[in-house]
N, C-alpha and C positions, 0 to 999 in steps of 0.2 A: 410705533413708528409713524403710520399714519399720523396722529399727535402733532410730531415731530416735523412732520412734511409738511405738512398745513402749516404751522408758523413759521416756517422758514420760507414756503411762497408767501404767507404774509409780508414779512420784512422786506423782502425781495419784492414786492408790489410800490413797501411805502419807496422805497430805494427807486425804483422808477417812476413813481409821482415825485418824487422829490427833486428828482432829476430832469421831469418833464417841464417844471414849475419852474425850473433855472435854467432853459434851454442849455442844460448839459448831456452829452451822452451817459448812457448807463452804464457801460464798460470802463468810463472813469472813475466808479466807485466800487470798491471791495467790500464785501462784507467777509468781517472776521467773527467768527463763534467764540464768545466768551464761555471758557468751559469749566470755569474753576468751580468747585466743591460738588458736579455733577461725576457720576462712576463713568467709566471706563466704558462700562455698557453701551450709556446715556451718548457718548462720544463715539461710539462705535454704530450705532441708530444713526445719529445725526449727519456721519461721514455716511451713511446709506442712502441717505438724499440728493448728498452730491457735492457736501460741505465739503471743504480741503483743508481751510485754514482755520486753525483753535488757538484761542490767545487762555494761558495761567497764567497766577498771578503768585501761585505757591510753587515753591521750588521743588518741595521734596516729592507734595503732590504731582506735578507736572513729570517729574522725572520716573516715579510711579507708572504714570500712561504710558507716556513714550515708553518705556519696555513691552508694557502689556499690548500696547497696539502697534508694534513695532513693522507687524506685517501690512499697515496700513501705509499709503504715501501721504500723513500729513506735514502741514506745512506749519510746525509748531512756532508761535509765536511766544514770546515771555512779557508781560505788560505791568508785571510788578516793581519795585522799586528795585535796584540792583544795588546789591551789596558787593563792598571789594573781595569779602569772603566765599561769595557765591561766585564768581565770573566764570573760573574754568570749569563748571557745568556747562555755563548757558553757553561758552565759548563752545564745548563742544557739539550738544544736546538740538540746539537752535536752530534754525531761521533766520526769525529776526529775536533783536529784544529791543524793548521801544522804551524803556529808561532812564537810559544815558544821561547822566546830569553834569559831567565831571569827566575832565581829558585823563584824570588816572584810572576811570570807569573804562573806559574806552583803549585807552594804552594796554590794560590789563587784558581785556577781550579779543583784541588784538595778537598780543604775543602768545595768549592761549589758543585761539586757532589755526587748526592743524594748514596747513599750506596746502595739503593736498584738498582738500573742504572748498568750498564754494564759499566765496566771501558771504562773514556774515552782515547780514543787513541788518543796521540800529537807524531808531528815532533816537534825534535830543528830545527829551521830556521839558516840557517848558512852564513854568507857573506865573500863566500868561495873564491872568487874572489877582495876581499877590494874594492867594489864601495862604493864611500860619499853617493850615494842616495841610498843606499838599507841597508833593516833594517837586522837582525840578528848579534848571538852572532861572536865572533872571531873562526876560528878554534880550535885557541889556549886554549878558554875555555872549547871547547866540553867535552871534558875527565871529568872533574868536576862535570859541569852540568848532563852527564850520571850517573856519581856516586849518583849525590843527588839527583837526578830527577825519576830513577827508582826505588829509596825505599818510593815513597812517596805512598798515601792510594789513591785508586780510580784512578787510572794513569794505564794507560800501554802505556809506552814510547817506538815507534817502529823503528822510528831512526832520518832521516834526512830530512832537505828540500830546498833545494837550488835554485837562479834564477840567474845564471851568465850573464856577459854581455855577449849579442850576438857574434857569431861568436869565442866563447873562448870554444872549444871542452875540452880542457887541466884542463879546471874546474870542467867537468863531473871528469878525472880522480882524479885529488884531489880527492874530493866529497866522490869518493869510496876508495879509498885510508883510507881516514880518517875516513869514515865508519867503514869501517874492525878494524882500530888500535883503534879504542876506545869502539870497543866490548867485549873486558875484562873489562873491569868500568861498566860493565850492571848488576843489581843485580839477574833479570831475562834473561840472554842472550838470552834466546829461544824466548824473545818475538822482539829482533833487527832484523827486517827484512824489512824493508822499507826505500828505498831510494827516494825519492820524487823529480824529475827533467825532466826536456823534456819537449817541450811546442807546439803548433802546427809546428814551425818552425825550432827547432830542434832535437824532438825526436828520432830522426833517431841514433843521434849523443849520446845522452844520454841514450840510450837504450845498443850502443853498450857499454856506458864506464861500465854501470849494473843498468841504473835505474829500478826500482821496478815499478813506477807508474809515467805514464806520465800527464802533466794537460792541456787539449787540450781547449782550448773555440772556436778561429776564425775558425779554419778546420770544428768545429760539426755545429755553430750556424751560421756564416758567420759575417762581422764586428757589432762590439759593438754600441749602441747610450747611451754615456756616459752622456746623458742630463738626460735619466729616473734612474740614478745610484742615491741612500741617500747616 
């Protein structure tokens, strides 16, 4: 645990140099704990330091924790790609899920959560950068999908979520760029306030273009064993 503390005030260090370097405050950046293919344990250490929010990326895995630490208050996020066959999990299971590519993604998530539940919170996933391998909608859609996404029931849509290719700074500023211009299509503006980007290796970068919340996994846990991943 010890371990575990130590890079989590490391992270927490770059997060406030990074934040220093962009005359931004520090309370405007989240760090969320990427906790996929790490045990139960490992999540359970980690929430000892004073971690709240854990982003998966496996459904079945994810759903696994959330039982076993169920006596824990975290604040589970889902950061994997969302299938239409998955939704009433993560509709119920969730937080956030930072996804969302697609108004039948959302419509779905929607009619699956319970009314009595706390709206759940999604990013649109965006493939801000046009890579063939990475999922999300077009920039170009965004405007749209905010219009019809934020009047849906049980939703609070808080903005964005992007993973550029490495070494592409220029995509954080997109990112925020088109943040900003498609905050007039929000039915609720007050609730657009999350930029979703930075990852342990380039937060730094992402932080200064204005990300909201970084998604840290190898810096907190140390490498993944993609063998124990569903």
């Amino acid at each position: 645990m010890n371990d575990l503390n130590q890079a989590r005030n490391h992270v927490l260090e770059q997060i406030q140099q990074a934040c220093l370097t962009a005359n931004r405050d520090v309370s405007q950046v989240q760090l969320l704990a990427v906790s996929k293919t790490h045990s139960s344990e490992m999540l359970n250490a980690m929430y000892a330091t004073g971690q709240r929010a854990f982003g998966e990326n496996y459904l079945q895995e994810a759903l696994d924790k959330i039982e076993a630490l169920s006596d824990l208050e975290i604040d589970w996020h889902f950061i994997g790609h969302v299938q239409r066959n998955k939704t009433k999990h993560l509709a119920e299971k969730f937080a956030w899920v930072h996804g969302v590519d697609r108004l039948i993604i959302a419509e779905r998530l929607s009619n699956q959560r319970e009314a009595t539940q706390a709206p759940l919170n999604i990013c649109l996933q965006v493939n801000i950068d046009a890579q063939d391998t990475k999922d999300g909608c077009q920039p170009e859609e965004v405007a749209d999908l905010v219009a019809q996404i934020s009047q849906l029931p049980n939703l609070k849509l808080r903005g964005l979520m992007v993973i550029p290719a490495p070494n592409n700074p220029q995509a954080f500023l997109d990112a925020k760029t088109l943040f900003e211009n498609v905050k007039p299509q929000h039915a609720h503006p007050e609730d657009w306030d999350t930029l979703s980007m930075g990852m342990s290796g380039d937060m730094s970068e992402a932080i200064t273009a204005g990300s909201t919340m970084v998604r840290v996994g190898t810096a907190l846990f140390g490498s993944r064993d993609y063998s124990k991943s569903v």
